[in-house]
C-alpha positions in Angstrom: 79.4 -15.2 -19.7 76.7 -17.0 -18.6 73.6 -15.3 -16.9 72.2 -16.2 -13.2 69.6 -19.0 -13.3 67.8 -16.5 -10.7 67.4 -13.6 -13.2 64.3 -15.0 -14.9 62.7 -15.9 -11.8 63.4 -12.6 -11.0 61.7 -11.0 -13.0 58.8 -13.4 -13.0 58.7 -12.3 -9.8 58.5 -8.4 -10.7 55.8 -8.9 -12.9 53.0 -8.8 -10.0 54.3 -5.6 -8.3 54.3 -4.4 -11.9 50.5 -4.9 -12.0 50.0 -4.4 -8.7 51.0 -0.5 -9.4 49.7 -0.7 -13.2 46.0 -1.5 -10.9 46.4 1.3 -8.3 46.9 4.2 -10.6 44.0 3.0 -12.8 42.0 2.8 -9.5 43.2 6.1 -8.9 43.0 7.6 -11.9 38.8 6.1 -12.1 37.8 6.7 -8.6 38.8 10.6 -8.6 38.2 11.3 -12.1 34.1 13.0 -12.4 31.9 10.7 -14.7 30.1 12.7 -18.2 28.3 15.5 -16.6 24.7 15.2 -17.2 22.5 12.3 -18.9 20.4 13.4 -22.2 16.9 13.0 -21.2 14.5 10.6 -23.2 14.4 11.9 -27.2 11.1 13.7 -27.3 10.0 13.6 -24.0 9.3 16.2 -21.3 10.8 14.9 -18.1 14.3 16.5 -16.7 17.2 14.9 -17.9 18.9 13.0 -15.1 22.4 13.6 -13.1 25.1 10.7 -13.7 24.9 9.9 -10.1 20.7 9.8 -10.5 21.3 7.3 -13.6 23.8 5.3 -11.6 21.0 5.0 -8.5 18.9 3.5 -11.1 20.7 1.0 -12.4 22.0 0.0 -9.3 18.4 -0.4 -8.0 17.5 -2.4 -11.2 20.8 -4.6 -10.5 20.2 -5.1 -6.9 17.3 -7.4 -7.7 19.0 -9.9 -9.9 22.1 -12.4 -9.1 25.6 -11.0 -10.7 28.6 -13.4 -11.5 32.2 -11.8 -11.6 35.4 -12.9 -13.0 38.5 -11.0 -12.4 42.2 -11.0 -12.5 44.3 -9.9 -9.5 47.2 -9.3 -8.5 49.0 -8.5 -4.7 51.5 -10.3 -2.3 51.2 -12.3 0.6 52.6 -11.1 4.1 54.3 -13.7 6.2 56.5 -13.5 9.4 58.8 -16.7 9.0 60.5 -18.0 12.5 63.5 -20.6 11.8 65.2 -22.5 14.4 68.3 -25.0 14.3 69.3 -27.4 17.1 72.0 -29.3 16.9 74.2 -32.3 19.0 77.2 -34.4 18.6 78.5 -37.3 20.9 81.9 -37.3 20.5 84.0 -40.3 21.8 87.8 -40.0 22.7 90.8 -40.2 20.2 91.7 -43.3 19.9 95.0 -44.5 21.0 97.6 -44.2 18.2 100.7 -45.9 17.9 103.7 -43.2 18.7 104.9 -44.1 15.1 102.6 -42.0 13.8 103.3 -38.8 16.2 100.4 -38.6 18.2 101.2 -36.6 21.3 99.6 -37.6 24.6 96.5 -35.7 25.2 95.7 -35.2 21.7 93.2 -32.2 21.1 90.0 -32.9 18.3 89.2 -29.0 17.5 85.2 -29.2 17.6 83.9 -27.0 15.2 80.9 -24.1 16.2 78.2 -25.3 14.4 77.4 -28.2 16.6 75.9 -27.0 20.2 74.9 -23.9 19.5 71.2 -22.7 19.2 69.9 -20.5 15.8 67.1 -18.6 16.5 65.5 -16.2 13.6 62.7 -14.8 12.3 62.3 -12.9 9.0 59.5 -10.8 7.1 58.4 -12.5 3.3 56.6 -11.0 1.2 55.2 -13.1 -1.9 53.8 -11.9 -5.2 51.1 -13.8 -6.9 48.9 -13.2 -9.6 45.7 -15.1 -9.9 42.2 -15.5 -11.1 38.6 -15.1 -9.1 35.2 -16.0 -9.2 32.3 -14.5 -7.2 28.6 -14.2 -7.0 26.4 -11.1 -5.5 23.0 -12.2 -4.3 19.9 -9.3 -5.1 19.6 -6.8 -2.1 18.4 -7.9 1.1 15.4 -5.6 1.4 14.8 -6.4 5.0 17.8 -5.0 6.4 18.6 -1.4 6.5 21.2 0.0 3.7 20.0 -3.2 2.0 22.9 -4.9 1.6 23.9 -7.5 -0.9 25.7 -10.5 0.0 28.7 -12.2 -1.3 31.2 -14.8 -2.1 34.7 -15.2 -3.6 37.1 -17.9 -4.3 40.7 -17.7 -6.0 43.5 -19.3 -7.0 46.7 -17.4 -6.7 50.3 -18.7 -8.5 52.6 -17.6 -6.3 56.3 -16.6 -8.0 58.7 -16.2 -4.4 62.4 -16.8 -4.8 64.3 -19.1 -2.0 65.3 -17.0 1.0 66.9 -17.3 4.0 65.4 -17.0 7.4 68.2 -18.4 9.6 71.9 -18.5 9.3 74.9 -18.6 11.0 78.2 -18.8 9.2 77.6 -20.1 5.7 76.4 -24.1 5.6 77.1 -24.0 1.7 79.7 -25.9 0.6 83.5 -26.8 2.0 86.4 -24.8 1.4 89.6 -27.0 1.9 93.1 -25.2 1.9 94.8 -25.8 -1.2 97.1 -29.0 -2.0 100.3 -27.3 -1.5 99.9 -26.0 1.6 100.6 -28.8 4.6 97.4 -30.0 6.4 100.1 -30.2 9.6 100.4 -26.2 9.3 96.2 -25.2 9.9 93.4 -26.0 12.3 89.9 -26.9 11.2 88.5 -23.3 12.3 90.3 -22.0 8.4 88.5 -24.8 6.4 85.6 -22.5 4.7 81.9 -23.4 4.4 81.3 -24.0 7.7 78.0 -23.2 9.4 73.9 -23.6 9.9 71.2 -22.6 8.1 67.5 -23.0 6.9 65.8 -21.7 3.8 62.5 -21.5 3.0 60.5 -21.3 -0.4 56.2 -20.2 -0.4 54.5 -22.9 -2.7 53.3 -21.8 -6.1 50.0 -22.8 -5.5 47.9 -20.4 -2.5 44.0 -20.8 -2.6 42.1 -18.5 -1.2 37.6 -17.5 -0.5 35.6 -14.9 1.7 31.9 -14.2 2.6 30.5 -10.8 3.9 27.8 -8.3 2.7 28.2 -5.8 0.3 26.8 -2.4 0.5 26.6 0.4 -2.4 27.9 4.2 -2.1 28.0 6.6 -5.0 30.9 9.0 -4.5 32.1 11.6 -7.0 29.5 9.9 -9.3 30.7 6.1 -9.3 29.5 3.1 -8.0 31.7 2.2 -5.2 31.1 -0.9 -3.4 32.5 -1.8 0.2 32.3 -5.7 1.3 33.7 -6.5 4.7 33.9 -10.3 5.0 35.3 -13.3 6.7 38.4 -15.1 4.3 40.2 -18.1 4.8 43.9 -18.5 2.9 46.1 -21.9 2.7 49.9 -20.9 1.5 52.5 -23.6 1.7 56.5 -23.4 2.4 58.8 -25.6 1.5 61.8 -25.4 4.0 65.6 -27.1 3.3 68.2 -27.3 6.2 72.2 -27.6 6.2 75.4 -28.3 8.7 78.5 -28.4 7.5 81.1 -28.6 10.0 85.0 -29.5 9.9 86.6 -31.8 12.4 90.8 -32.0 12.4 93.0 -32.7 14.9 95.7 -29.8 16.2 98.1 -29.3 13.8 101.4 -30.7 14.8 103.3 -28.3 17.2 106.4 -29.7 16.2 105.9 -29.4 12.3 108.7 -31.3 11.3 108.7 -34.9 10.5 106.4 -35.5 8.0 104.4 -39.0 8.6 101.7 -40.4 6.2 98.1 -41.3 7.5 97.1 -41.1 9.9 99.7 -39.3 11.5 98.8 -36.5 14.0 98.0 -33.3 12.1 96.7 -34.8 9.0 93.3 -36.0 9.8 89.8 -34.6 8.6 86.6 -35.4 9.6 84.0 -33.6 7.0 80.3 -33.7 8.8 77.5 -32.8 6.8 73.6 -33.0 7.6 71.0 -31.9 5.3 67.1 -32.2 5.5 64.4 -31.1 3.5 60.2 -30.5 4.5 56.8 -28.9 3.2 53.8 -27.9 4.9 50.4 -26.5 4.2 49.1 -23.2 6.7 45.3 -22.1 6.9 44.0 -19.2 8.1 41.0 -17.2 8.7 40.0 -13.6 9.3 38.5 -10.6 8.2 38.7 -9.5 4.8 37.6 -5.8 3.1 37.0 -5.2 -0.5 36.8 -1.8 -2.0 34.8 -2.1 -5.7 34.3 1.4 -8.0 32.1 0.4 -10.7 33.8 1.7 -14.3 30.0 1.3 -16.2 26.6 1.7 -15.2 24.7 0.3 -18.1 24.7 -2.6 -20.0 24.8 -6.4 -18.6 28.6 -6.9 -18.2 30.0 -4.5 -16.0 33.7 -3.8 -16.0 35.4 -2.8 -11.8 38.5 -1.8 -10.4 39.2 -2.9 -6.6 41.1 -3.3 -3.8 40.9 -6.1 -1.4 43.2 -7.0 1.6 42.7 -9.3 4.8 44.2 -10.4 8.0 44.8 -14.5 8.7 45.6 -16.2 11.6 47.4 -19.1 11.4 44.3 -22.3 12.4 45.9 -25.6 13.5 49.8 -26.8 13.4 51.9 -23.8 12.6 55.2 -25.4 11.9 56.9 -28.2 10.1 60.2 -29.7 11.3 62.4 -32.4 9.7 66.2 -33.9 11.0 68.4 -35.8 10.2 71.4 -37.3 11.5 74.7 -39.2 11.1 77.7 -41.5 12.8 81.3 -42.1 11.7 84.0 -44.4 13.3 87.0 -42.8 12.0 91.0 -41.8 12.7 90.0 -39.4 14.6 87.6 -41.7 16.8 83.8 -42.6 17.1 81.2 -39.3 17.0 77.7 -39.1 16.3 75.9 -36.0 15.2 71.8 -35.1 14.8 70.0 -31.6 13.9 66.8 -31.0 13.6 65.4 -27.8 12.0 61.8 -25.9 12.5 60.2 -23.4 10.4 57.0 -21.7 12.2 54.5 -19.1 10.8 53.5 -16.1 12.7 50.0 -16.2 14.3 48.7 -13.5 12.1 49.6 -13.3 8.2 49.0 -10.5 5.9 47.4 -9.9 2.2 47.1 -7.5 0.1 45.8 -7.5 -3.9 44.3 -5.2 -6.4 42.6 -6.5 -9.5 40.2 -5.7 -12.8 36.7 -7.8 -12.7 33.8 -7.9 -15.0 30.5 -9.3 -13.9 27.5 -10.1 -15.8 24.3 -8.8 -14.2 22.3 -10.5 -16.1 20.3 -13.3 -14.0 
């Protein structure tokens, strides 16, 4: 048996909520967990040897005077509300006026299938994994300003692995379902052919690049270096969005049932509408951003960290992409023409969230 093409995506997709967690209980694990006890003091000298946190305030001093570059690897997920809509029309002309040889009753009824005239409003929740790849740069301490902070700056690049969902449906818009051969298309109405419905889809882009600015500023707790750096972040994130209606058009099945007539006799007429569209769109946004850094070693000039960053984004510009498409057939069953369009809107405000391992070189 042949396994789901979505089962390695899958667990692509996995994979960064797998180092996601991997990341939080090292952070954990580093933040709460005391550093060596005491320092040795200098071999053969007199002064007292010095407390971890005491050895950590002087290197940090020493490091606040120099530029430091960073590299890291992250990992975290992108929050985004999704609203879909679907409108939808069709201009449908009389039945045309069929000989009696063919059994067409006077006032013939053309069943109109649900799909067309009806409004689909919906919104859902994503959430995106990524995984990804940073580069920032600390300036030395600003010695002017009190708690002398450093400043910063961050940007990334952040694969994205989301799977296709979908944020608006009604019915099922996938494929139609005809009754089988044997039974008589004179015996069922349209309303039984499966399939029928409205729907769009939507898909985050691989690709989401992301950079912040802010200030940095240095606390020892429980004998760490801890860093905190509020900042201002902009995000882009793309979608790409696919739309379908599918709906069945027959004419009432023959209320007498009995003679049998060929093409296009009354009760044997299909009209299969289908409308499809397809669109992609970049979103910015910008907001604040916080950063929480804890230092895993104190000496040396590359410095391995564990942190946690996440930020709030509203949406800057057009918030939306829409596509349509339409269609007109001239058939048994008479003249119609049929149109949808379909929109895909992101929230205002869009969430991320990201853990990651860095190590910078303090060494200008």
């Amino acid at each position: 048996m042949q396994s789901s093409p979505t089962k390695p995506r899958a667990r692509v997709s996995a994979l960064p909520l797998l180092l996601v967690r991997i990341t939080a209980v090292l952070l954990a694990l580093g933040l709460f967990a005391p550093a060596s006890g005491r320092a040795e003091g200098q071999e053969g000298g007199g002064d007292e040897s010095l407390t971890p946190a005491e050895r950590i305030e002087e290197a940090r001093r020493a490091d606040s005077k120099r530029f430091a570059i960073g590299l890291s690897l992250t990992s975290g997920v992108l929050i985004a509300q999704q609203n879909g809509s679907v409108r939808t029309k069709a201009d449908i002309g009389l039945p045309p006026d069929p000989p009696t040889a063919y059994g067409w009753p006077d006032g013939a009824f053309i069943q109109a299938p649900t799909p067309f005239g009806r409004n689909l409003d919906k919104s859902l929740l994503t959430v995106s994994p990524n995984v990804g790849a940073t580069i920032d740069i600390l300036t030395p301490a600003l010695g002017f300003i009190p708690l002398k902070p450093r400043l910063f700056a961050v940007a990334e690049i952040l694969p994205t692995f989301a799977g296709e969902v979908t944020v608006a449906l009604d019915g099922a818009a996938t494929k139609f379902l005809i009754q089988p051969a044997t039974t008589s298309p004179r015996s069922y109405p349209a309303s039984v052919i499966g399939g029928q419905g409205t729907r769009i889809d939507s898909q985050v882009m691989t690709t989401t690049l992301a950079a912040s600015v802010g200030v940095s500023f240095d606390v020892i707790f429980r004998d760490r270096l801890v860093r905190l750096r509020p900042g201002v972040g902009w995000i882009r994130w793309g979608v790409i969005a696919e739309g379908k209606v599918l709906a069945a058009y027959k004419d009432d099945p023959d209320p007498l049932g009995s003679v049998v007539l060929p093409p296009p006799s009354f009760g044997q007429n299909f009209r299969l509408v289908q409308l499809g569209g397809r669109g992609a769109g970049f979103f910015n946004g910008v907001g604040p951003t916080l950063e929480v850094e804890m230092e895993l070693q104190s000496e040396g000039s590359f410095r391995p960290s564990l942190y946690l960053t996440g930020g709030a984004f509203r949406t800057l510009g057009n918030n939306e992409l829409s596509f349509s498409s339409e269609t007109s057939v001239d058939d048994a069953l008479g003249e119609g023409e049929y149109s949808a369009t379909w929109k895909l809107q992101a929230q205002d405000w869009n969430y991320r969230m990201g853990l990651g391992f860095r190590v910078r070189w303090v060494g200008l």
